[in-house]
C-alpha positions in Angstrom: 59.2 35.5 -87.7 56.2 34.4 -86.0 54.4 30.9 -87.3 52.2 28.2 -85.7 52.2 24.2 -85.4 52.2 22.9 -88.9 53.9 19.8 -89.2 50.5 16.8 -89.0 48.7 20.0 -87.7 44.9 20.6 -88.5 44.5 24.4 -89.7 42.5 26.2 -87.0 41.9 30.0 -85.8 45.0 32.1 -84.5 44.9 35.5 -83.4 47.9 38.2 -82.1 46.3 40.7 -79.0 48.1 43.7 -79.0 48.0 45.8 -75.5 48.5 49.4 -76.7 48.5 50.1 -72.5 46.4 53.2 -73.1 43.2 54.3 -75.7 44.7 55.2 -78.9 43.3 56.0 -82.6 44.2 53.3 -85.3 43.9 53.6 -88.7 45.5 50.9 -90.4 47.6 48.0 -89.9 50.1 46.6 -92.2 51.3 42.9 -92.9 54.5 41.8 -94.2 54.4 38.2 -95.3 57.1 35.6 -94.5 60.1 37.1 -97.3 62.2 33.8 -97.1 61.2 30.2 -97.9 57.7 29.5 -99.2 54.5 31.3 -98.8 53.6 28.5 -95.8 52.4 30.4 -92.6 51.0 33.7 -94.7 48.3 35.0 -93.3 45.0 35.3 -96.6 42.4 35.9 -94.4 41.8 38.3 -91.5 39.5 39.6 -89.0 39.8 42.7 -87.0 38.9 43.8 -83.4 39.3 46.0 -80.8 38.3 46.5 -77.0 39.2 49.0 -74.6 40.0 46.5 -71.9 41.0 43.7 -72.9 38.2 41.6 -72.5 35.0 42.4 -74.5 35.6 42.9 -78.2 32.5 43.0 -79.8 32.3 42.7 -83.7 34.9 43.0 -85.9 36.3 46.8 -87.0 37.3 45.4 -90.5 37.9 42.2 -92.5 39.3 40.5 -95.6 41.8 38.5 -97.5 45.1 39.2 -98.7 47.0 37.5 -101.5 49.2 34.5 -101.3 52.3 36.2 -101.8 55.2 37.9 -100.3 54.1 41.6 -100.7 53.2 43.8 -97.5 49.7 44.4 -97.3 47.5 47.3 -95.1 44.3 46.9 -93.7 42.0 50.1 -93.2 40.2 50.5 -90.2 
């Protein structure tokens, strides 16, 4: 389980970069939502964006919100 600061923490942008190490096709991504505990940490809004190198990423490839819950969710790119 991955989660940022929260305890006295103001909420403020997070992102994950994910180094594929070569050009690849991506069609979706899929979320699974903290299962244990409360729904603290879920991730109900998203942005996505890709680069081939790292460094320029341009504008996002798709984004959304997901529901406040713990079901898995999948983003089409």
């Amino acid at each position: 389980m991955w989660h940022t600061n929260w305890n006295g923490c103001q909420r403020s942008e997070t992102w994950i970069t994910i180094d594929m190490k070569k050009e690849q096709n991506v069609a979706m991504l899929k979320y699974t939502p903290r299962q244990g505990g409360g729904t603290n940490g879920n991730i109900t809004a998203y942005e996505i964006y890709v680069s081939k190198d790292g460094q320029t990423w341009g504008e996002p490839v798709a984004t959304g919100t997901w529901a406040n819950n713990k079901c898995c969710e999948i983003c089409k790119i």
